[in-house]
C-alpha positions as CSV (number, residue, x, y, z in Angstrom):
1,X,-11.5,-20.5,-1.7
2,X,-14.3,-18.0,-2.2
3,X,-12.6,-14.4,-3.5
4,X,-15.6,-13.0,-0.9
5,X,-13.5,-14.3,2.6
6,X,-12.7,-11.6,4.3
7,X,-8.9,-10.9,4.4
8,X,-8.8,-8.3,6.5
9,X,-10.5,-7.0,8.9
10,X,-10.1,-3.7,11.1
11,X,-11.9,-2.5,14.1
12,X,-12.1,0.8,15.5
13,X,-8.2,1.2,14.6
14,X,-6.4,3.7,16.3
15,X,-2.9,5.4,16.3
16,X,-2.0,8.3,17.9
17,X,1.3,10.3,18.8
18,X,2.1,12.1,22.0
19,X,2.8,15.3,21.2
20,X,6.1,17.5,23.0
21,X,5.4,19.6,26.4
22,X,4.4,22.9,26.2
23,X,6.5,25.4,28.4
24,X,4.1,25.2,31.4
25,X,5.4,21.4,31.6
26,X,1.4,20.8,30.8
27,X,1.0,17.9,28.0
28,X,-0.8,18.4,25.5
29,X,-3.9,15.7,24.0
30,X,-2.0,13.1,21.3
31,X,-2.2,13.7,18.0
32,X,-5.1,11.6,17.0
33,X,-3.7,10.1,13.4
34,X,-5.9,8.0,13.2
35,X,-8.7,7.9,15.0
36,X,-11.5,4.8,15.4
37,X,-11.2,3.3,11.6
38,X,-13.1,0.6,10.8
39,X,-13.0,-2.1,7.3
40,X,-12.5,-4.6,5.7
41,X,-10.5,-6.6,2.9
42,X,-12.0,-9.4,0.7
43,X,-9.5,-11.6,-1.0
44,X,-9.1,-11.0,-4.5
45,X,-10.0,-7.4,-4.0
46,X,-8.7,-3.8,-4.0
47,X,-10.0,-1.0,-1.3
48,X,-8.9,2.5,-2.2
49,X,-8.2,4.7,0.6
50,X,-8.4,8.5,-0.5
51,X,-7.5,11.9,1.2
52,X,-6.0,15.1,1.5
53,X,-2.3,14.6,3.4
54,X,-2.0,14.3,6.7
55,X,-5.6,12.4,6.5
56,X,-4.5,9.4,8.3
57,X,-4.3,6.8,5.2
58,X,-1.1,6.2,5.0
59,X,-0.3,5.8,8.8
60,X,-3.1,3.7,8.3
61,X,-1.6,1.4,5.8
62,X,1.7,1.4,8.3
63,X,-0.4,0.1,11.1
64,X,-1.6,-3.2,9.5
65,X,2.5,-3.8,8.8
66,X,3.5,-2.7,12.2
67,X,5.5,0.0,10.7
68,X,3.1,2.1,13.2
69,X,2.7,1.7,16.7
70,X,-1.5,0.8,17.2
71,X,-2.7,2.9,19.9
72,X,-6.2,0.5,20.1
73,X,-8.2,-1.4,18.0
74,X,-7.7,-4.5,16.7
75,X,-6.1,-5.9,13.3
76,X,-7.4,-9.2,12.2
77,X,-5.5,-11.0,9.3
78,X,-6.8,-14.2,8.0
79,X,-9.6,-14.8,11.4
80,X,-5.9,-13.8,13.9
81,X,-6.1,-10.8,16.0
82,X,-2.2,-9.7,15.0
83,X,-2.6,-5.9,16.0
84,X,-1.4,-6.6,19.4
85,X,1.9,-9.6,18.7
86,X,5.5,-8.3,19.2
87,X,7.6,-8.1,16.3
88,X,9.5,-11.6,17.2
89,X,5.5,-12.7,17.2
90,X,4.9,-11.2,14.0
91,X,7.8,-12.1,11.9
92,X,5.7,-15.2,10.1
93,X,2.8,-12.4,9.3
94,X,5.6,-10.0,7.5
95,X,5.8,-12.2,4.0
96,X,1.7,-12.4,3.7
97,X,1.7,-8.8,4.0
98,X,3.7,-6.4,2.0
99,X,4.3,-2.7,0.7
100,X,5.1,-0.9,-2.1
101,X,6.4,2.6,-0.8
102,X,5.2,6.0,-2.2
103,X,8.9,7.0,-2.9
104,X,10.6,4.9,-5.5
105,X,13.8,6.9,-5.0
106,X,14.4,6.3,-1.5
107,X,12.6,3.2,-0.9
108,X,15.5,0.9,-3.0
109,X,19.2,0.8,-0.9
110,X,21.3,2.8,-3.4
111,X,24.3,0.6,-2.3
112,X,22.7,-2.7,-3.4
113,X,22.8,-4.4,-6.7
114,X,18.5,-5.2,-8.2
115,X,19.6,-8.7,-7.5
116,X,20.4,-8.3,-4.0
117,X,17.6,-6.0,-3.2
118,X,15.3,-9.2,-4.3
119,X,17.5,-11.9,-3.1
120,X,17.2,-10.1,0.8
121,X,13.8,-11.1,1.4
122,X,13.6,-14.7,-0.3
123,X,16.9,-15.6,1.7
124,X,15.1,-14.7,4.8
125,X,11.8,-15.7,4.0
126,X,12.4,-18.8,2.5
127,X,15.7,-20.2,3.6
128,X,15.3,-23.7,2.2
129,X,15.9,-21.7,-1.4
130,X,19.0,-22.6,-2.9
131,X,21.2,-19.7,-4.2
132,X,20.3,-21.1,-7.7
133,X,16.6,-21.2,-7.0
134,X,16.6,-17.8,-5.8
135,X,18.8,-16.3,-8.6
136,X,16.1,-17.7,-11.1
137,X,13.4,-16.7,-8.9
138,X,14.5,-13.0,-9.0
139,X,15.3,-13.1,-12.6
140,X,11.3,-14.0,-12.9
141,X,10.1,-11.8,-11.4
142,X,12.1,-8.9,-13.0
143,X,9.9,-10.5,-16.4
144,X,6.5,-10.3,-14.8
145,X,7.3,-6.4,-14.1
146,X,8.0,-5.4,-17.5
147,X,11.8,-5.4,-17.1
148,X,14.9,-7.6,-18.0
149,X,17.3,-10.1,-16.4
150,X,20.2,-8.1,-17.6
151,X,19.0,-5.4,-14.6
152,X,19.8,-7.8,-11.9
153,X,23.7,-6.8,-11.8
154,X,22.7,-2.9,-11.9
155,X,22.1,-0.7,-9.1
156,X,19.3,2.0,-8.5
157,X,20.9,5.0,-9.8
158,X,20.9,3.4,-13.2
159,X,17.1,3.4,-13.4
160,X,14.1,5.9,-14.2
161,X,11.5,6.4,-11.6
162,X,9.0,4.5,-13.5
163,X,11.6,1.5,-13.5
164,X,12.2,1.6,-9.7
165,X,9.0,1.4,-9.1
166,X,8.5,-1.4,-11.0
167,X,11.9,-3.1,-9.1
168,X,9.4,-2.0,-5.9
169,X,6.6,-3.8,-7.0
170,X,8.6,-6.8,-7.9
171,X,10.4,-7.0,-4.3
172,X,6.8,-6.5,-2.4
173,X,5.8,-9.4,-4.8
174,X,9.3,-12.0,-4.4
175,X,7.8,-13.4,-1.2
176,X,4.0,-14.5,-2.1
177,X,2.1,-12.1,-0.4
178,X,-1.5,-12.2,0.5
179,X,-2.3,-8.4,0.9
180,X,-0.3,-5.6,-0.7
181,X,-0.5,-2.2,1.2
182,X,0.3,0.4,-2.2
183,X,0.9,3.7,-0.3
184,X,0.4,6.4,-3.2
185,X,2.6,3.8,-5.6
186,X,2.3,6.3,-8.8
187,X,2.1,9.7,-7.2
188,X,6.1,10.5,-7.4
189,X,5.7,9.6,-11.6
190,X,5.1,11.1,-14.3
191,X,1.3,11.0,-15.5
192,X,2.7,9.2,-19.0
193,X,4.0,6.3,-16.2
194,X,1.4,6.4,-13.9
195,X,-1.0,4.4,-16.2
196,X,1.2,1.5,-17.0
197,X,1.9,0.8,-13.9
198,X,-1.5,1.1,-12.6
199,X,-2.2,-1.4,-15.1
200,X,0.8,-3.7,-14.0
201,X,-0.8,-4.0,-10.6
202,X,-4.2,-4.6,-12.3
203,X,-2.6,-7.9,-14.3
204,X,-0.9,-9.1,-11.5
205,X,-3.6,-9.4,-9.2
206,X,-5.5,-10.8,-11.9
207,X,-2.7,-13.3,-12.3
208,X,-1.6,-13.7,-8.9
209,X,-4.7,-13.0,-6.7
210,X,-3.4,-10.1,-4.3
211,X,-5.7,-7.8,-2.3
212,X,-4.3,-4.2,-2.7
213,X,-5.4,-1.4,0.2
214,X,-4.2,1.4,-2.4
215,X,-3.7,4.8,-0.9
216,X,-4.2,7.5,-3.2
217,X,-5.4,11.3,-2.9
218,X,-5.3,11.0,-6.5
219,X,-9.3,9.6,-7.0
220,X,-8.8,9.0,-11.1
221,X,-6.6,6.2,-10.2
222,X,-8.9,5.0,-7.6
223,X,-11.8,5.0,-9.1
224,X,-10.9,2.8,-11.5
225,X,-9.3,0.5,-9.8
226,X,-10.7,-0.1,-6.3
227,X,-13.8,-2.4,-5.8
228,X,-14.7,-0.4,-2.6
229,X,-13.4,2.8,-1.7
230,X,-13.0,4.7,1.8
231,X,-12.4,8.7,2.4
232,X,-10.6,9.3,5.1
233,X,-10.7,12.8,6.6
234,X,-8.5,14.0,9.8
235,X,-8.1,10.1,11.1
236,X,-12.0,9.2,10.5
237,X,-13.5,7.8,7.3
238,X,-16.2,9.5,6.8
239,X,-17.7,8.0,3.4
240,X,-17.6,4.4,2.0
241,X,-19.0,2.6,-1.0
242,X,-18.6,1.8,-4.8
243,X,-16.4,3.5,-7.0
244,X,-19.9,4.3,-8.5
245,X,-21.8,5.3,-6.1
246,X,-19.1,7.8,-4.7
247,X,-18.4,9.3,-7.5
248,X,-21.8,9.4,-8.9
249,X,-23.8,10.5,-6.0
250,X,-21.1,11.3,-3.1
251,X,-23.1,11.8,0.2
252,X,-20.5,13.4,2.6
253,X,-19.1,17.2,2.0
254,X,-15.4,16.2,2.2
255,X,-15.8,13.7,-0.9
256,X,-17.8,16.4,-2.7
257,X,-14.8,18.5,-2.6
258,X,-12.1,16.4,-3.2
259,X,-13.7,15.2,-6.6
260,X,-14.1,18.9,-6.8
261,X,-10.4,19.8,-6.8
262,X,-9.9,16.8,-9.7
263,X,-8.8,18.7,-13.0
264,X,-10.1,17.7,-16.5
265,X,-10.5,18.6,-19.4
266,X,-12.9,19.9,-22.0
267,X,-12.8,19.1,-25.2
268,X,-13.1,22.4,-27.6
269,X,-15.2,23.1,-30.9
């Protein structure tokens, strides 16, 4: 299988939300979230998504997991329009497609064990796993994110941010997924953290073969590891290309400021 197929591919993508009555009874236009988006996904790939907040990228990301409601468009996974099933229709798309949340704090149930929290999905997702099977399975992958078997018994609280996100990463990974959706993964850690697991994700999509869509505002990370990035600017994307050809010679105003506002540093004499 060619890592060129397309995995994913979005057309004219669209979510809005109705927005409240004003006093008049008159209603007002929808908020326009996201607004005519158009891409696609290779396999084997990563597409960065970057902007400001309130851009769009993140209800974006939402959309292809029906976590938002799709206001038109259409979705196609794998050559299957699934933008438009139900959610009883969708339930066989939900393991190839997962997410890794922005907040690794509230993202884990604080009343669950680690175990638990990566048993849920293998028990629903693959009921001919025995108990055993699944015990073993969580206990791997616990390894392959940098983090011991010993932590299956423990619960949230007992871990740094860095570590729960890493528990994150290991429960979007438990049931096989095709596609990860990262939504600003390393954004709520500390810059010392944000590189290693920047570079977990990297080694397990060399391992394992994931596409990523990573949303980011923060275009360091992006750049180096998307193969394709879009800017997304109030619901449109108004720039695409390579991460060297954006950042070497961006075209649209919007991308010229945002690598504007990135910091660095100069070295002194």
């Amino acid at each position: 299988m060619s890592a060129e197929e397309t995995l994913v591919r979005v057309e004219e993508l669209r979510v809005h939300f109705p927005r409240r009555k004003s006093l008049l009874g008159k209603s007002p236009e929808p908020f326009r979230a996201v607004d005519g988006v158009s891409f696609a996904i290779q396999r084997g790939t990563t597409v960065g998504l970057v902007g400001e907040s309130g851009s769009g990228k993140t209800t974006t990301g939402r959309a292809l997991l029906k976590l938002a409601p799709v206001s038109g468009g259409k979705i196609f996974y794998d050559g299957t329009e699934i933008g438009a099933l139900s959610s009883a229709a969708f339930f066989p798309w939900r393991k190839r497609i997962q997410m890794i949340f922005q907040d690794p704090y509230n993202s884990l149930n604080p009343r669950l064990t680690i175990g638990r929290i990566l048993d849920e999905p293998l028990e629903i997702h693959f009921p001919q796993m025995t108990v055993a099977e699944r015990e073993a399975r969580c206990a791997d992958l616990l390894c392959r994110v940098g983090l011991s078997p010993d932590h299956l018994r423990r619960y949230p609280h007992e871990f740094s941010g860095g570590q729960r996100q890493r528990i994150g990463i290991a429960r979007a990974i438990a049931v096989e997924p095709e596609l990860i959706v990262c939504d600003e993964p390393v954004s709520a850690l500390d810059v010392s953290v944000q590189a290693q697991i920047v570079n977990l994700l990297a080694d397990l999509q060399a391992e394992l073969g994931f596409s990523y869509l990573f949303i980011a505002h923060d275009l360091a990370v992006v750049e180096h590891l998307s193969d394709w990035v879009l800017v997304m600017e109030r619901g449109k994307i108004v720039e695409q290309s390579t991460p060297e050809e954006l950042y070497g010679d961006p075209k649209h105003p919007y991308t010229r400021q945002l690598l504007a506002a990135v910091p660095f540093f100069q070295k002194t004499v």
